[in-house]
C-alpha positions as CSV (number, residue, x, y, z in Angstrom):
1,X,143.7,-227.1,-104.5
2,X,140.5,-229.1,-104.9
3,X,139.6,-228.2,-101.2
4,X,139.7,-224.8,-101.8
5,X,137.5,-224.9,-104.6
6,X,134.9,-226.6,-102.7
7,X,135.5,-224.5,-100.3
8,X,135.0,-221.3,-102.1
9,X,131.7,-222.9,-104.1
10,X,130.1,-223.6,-100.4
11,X,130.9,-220.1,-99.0
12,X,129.3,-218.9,-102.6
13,X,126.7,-220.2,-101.9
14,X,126.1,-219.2,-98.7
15,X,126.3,-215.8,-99.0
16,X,122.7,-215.2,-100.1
17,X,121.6,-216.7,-97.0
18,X,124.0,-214.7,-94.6
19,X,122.0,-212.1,-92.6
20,X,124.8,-209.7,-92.5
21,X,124.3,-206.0,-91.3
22,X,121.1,-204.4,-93.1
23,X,119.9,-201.2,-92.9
24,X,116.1,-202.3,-92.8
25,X,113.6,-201.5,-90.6
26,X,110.1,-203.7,-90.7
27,X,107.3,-201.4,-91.2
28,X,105.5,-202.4,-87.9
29,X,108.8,-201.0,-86.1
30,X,107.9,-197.8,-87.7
31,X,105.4,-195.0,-86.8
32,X,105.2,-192.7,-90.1
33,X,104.8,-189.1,-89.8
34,X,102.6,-187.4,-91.8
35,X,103.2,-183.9,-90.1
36,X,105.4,-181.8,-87.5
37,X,104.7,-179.1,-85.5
38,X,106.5,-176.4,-83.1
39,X,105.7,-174.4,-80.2
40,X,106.5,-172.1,-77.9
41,X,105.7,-174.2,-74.4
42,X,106.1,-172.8,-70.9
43,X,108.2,-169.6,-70.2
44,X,112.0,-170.8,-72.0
45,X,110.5,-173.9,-73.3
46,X,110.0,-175.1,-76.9
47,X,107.5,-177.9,-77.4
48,X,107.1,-180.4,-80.2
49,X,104.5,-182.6,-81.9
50,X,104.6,-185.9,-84.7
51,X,101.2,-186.6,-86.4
52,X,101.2,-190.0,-87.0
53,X,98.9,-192.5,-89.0
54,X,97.3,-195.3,-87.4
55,X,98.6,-198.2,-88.5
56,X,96.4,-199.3,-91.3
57,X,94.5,-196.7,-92.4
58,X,97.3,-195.2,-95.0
59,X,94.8,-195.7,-97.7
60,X,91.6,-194.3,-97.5
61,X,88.6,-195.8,-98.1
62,X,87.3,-195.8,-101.5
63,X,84.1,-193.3,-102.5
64,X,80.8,-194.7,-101.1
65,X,82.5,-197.5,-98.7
66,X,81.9,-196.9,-94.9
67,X,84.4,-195.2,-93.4
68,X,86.3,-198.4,-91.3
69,X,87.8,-196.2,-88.7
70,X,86.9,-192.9,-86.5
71,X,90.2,-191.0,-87.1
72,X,92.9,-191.8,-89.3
73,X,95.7,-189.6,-87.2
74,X,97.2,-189.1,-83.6
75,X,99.5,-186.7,-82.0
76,X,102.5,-187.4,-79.6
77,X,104.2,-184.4,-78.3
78,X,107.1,-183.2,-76.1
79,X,108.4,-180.4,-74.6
80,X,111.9,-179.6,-73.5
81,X,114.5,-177.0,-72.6
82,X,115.9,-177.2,-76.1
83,X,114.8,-178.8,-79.5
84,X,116.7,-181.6,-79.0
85,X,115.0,-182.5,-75.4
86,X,111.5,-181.8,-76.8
87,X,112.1,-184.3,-79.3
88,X,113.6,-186.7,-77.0
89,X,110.4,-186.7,-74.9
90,X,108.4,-187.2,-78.1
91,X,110.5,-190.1,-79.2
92,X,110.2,-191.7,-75.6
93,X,106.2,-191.3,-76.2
94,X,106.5,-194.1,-79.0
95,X,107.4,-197.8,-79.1
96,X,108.0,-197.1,-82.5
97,X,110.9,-195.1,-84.2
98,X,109.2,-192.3,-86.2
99,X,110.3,-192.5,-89.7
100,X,110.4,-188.5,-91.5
101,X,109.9,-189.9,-94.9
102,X,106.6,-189.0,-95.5
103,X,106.3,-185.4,-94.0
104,X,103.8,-183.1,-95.9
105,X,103.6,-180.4,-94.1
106,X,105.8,-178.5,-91.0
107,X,103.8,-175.9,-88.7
108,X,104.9,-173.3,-86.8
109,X,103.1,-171.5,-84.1
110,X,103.2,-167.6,-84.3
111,X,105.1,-167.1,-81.0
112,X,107.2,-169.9,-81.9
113,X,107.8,-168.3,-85.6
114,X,108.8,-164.8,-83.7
115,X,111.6,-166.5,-82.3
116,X,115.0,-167.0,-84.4
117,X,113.7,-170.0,-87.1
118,X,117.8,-170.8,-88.5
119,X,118.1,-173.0,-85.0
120,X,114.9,-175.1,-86.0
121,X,115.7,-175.3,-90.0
122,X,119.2,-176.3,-89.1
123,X,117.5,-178.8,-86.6
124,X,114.8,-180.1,-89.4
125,X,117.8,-180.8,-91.6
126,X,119.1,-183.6,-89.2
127,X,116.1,-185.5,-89.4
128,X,116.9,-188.1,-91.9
129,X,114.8,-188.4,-94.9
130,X,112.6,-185.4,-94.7
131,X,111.3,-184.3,-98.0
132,X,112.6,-181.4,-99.3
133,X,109.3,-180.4,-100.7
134,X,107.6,-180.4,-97.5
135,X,105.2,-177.2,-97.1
136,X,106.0,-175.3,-94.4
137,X,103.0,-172.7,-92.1
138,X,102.4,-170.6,-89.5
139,X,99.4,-170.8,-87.2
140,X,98.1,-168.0,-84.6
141,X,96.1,-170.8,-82.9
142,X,97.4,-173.7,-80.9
143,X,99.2,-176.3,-83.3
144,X,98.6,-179.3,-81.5
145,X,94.9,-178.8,-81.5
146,X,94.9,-177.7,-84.7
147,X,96.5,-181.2,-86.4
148,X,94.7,-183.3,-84.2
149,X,91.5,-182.1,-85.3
150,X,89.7,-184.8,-87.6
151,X,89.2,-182.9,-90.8
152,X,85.8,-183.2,-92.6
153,X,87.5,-185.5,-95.6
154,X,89.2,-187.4,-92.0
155,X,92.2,-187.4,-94.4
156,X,95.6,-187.4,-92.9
157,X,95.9,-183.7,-91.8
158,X,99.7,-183.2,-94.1
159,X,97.8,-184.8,-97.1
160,X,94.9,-182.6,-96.4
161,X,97.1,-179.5,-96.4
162,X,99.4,-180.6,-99.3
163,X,96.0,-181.0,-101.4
164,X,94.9,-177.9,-100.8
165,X,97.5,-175.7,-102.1
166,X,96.9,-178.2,-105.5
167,X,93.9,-176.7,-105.9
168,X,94.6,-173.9,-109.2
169,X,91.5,-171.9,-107.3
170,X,93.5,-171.3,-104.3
171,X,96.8,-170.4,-106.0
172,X,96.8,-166.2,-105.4
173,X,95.0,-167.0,-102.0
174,X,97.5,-169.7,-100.4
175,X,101.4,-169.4,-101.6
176,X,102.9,-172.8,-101.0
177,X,106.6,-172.5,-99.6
178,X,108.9,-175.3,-99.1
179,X,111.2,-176.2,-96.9
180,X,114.4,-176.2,-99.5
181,X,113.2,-172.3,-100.5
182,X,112.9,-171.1,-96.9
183,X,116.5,-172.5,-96.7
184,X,117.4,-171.3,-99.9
185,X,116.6,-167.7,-99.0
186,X,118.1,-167.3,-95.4
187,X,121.2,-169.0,-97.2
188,X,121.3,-166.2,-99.6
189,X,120.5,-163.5,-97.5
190,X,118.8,-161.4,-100.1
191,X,115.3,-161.6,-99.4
192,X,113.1,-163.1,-96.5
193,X,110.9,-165.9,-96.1
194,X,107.0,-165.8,-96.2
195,X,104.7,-168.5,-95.0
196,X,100.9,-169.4,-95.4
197,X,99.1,-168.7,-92.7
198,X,96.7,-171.9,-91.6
199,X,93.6,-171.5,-89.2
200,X,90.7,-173.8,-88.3
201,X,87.7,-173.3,-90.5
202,X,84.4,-175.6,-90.3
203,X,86.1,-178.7,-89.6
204,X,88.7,-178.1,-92.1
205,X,91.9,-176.0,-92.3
206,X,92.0,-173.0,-94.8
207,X,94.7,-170.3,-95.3
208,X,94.3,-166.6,-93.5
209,X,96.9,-164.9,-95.3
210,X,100.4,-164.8,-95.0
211,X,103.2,-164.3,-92.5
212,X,106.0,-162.1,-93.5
213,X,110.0,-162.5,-91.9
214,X,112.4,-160.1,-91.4
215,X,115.4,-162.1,-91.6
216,X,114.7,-164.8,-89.6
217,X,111.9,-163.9,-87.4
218,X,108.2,-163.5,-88.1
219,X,107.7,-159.4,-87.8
220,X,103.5,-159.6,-89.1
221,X,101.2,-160.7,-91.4
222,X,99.8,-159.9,-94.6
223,X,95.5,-160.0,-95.3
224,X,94.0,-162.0,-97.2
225,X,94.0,-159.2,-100.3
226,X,97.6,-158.4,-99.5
227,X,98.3,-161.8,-100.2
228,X,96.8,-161.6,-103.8
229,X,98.8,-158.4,-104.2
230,X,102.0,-160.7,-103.2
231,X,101.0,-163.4,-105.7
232,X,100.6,-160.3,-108.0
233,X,104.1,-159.1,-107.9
234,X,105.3,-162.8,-107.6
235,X,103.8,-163.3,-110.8
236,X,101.2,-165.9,-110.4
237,X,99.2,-167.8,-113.2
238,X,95.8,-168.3,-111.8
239,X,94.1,-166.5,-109.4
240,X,90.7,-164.1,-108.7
241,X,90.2,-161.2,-108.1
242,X,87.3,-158.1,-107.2
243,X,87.4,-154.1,-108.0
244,X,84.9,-151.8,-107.5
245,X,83.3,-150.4,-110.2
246,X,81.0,-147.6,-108.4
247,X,78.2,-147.6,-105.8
248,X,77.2,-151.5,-104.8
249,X,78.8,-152.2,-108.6
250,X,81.8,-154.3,-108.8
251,X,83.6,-156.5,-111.3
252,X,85.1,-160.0,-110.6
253,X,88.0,-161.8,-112.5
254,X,89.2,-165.3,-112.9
255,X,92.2,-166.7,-114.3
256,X,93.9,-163.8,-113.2
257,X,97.6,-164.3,-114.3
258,X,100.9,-161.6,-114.3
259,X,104.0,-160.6,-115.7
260,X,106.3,-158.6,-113.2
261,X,109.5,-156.9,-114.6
262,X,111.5,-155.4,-111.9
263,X,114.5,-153.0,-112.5
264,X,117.1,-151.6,-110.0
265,X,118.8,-148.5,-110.6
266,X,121.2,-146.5,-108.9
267,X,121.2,-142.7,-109.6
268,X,124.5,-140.9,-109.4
269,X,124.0,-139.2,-106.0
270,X,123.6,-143.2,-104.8
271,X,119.8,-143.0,-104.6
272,X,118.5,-147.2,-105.2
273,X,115.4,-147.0,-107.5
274,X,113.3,-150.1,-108.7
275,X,110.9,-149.8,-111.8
276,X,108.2,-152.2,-110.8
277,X,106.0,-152.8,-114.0
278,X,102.9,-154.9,-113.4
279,X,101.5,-157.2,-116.7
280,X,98.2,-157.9,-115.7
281,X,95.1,-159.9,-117.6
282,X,92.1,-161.7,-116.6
283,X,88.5,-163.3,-117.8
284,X,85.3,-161.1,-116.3
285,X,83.2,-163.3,-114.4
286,X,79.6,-163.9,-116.1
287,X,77.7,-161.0,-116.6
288,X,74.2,-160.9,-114.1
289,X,72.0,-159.9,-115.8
290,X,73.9,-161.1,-119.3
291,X,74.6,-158.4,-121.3
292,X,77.6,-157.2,-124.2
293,X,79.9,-155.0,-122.9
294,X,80.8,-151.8,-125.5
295,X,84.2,-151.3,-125.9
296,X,84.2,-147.9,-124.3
297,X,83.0,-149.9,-120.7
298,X,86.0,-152.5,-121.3
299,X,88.4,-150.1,-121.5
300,X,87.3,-148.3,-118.3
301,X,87.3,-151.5,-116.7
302,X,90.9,-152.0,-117.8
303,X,92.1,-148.5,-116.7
304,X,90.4,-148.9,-113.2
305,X,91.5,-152.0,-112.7
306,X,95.4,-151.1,-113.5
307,X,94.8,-148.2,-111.2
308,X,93.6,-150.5,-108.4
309,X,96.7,-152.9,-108.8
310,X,98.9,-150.3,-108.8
311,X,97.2,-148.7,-105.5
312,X,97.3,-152.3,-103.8
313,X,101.7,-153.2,-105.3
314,X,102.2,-149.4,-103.7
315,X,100.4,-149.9,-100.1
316,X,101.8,-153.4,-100.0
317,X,105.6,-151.9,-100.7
318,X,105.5,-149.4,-98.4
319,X,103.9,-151.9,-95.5
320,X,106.8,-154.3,-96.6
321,X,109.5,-151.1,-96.4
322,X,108.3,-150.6,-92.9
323,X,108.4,-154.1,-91.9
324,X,111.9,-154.4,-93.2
325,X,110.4,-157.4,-94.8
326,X,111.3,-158.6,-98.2
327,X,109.1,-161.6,-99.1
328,X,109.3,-160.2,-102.6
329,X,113.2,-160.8,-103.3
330,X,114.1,-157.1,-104.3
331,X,117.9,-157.5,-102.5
332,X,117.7,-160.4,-104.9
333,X,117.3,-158.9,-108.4
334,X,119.5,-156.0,-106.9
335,X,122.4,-158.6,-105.7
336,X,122.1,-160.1,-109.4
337,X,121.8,-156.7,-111.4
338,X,124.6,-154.3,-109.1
339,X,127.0,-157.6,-107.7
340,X,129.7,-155.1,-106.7
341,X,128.2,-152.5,-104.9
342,X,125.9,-155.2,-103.7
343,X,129.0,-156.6,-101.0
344,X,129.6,-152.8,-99.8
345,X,125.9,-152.6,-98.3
346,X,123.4,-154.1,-95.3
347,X,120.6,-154.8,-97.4
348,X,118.8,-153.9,-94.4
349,X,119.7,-150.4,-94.1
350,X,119.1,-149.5,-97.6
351,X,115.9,-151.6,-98.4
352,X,113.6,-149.2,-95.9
353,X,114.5,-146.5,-98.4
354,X,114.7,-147.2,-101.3
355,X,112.1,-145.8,-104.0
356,X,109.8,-147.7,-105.8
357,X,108.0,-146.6,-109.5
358,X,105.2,-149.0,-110.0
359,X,103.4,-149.1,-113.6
360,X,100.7,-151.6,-113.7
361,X,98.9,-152.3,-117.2
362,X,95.7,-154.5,-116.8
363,X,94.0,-156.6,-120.2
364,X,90.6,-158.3,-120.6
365,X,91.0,-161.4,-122.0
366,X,87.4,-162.0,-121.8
367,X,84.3,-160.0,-121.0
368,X,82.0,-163.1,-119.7
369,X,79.6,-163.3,-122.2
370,X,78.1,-167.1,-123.1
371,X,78.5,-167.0,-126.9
């Protein structure tokens, strides 16, 4: 009996020491991606690129030290018949195993987006560790290029782009989407995805508007000012915007925020009708030459800006109608609001004609005078 005592107290203490089977990796092992991208290579071929860090320049310098290395980032790509073999090619590139932990951002080429995207979320979702919050583009210009550019702040080009949509000045201009939305749409089926748009601008990236799915495929893109419309309807909380006022006279707004109420109704000869009312307010820009503004020229400026809204939610719906494209999530609020006669109907066959009522109401908050 005593023997097995000791013998238990030895293998007790033992244990700590054991190796054992670990799920651990040393961090030397590991080449950390900071950003993915996908493209359409030769005719029938998909291509794939990791942007990784070089290994010890995670953290930046601080402010005012000299920079300690000439670019913080590489690329390693591969191409392949499928997505699997393009990432096998990538991962033979490497002597280390790329870790997904650490993704910021996901780009897509434009010919690559025009394809069927379900294959390649379905394929992102087996990466272990991916963040769900990941931002996901599109790009008209060559992705690889594109991410191995050294940006201006030479930060890693996924923190670069995941700072940018931070920024409350660029929130009507650049509407982030992750990868869990794009996901949680498709699975849905009652709307479409929408992506930023990302180009090359002065040694830095910036957004060019948006691109707009139908289904699951990338069927055109929105401006720059149809983008603020979108933000518009998709009620956002800061943003800027510009209307014309007369010859060479023109009044900005900042802080432009909205309130969107959108109603479905179906007539009784079956006709689908959405009331699309527009909240709308904002703080006039500072006045050049400074100067009150009368009552009587605010509200003008209110009723021309609703009518300028309105113009812009009415050219953007029927572009969208044509596109059958619906970034905005009508067959959403029409699924939640009609759920029976919403499993009798192909959202797509109805959505191109349905009719849309839009009432926009604009407020200034502020005329821009320094008190």
């Amino acid at each position: 009996m005593l023997r097995k005592i000791l013998v238990l107290v030895i293998i007790s203490l033992l244990a700590p020491f054991l190796t054992g089977c670990w799920d651990v990796e040393e961090i030397p092992r590991r080449g950390i991606a900071n950003a993915v991208f996908f493209d359409a290579g030769n005719p029938k071929k998909i291509k794939m690129g990791v942007v990784l860090n070089v290994p010890g320049t995670a953290v930046p310098p601080n402010v005012g030290t000299i920079q300690q290395f000439e670019k913080r980032n590489y690329v390693l790509s591969g191409e392949g018949d499928s997505l699997v073999d393009a990432w096998s090619q990538v991962q033979s590139n490497s002597e280390r195993n790329i870790f997904f932990g650490q993704v910021r951002a996901i780009v897509l080429s434009e010919k690559f987006a025009r394809q069927n995207i379900k294959d390649l979320l379905d394929f992102i979702g087996r990466f272990p560790l991916v963040p769900p919050n990941t931002i996901v583009l599109v790009t008209k210009s060559d992705p690889e290029k594109l991410l191995d550019m050294k940006n201006a702040a030479n930060d890693l080009p996924g923190n670069y782009i995941d700072f940018y949509f931070r920024s409350p000045f660029k929130r009507s201009l650049a509407i982030p989407v992750d990868l869990w939305k794009i996901n949680s749409i498709i699975d849905k089926r009652a709307g479409d995805p929408y992506l930023p748009l990302i180009e090359e601008s002065q040694n830095n990236y910036k957004i060019a508007g948006t691109a707009v799915f139908s289904r699951n495929r990338m069927v055109d893109e929105l401006s720059m000012d149809e983008t603020q419309t979108l933000a518009i309807i998709r009620e956002t909380d800061v943003g800027y915007q510009t209307i014309p006022l007369g010859e060479n006279r023109y009044a900005a707004f900042k802080n432009v925020s909205s309130n969107t109420i959108t109603t479905p109704n179906i007539s009784s000869d079956g006709t689908l009708t959405f009331n699309v009312s527009g909240k709308i307010q904002g703080v006039m820009v500072e006045n050049v030459p400074r100067r009150e503004i009368l009552m009587k020229e605010k509200k003008q400026i209110e009723r021309r800006a609703a009518m300028l809204f309105k113009r812009k939610i009415e050219n953007l719906i029927a572009k969208l109608q044509d596109l059958n494209s619906d970034p905005v999530g009508f067959g959403d609020q029409f699924r939640v609001e009609y759920p029976q006669q919403w499993k009798k109907i192909d959202w797509y066959q109805v959505y191109p004609a349905a009719k849309f009522n839009v009432s926009t109401k604009f407020t200034l908050k502020e005329t821009g005078i320094f008190r």
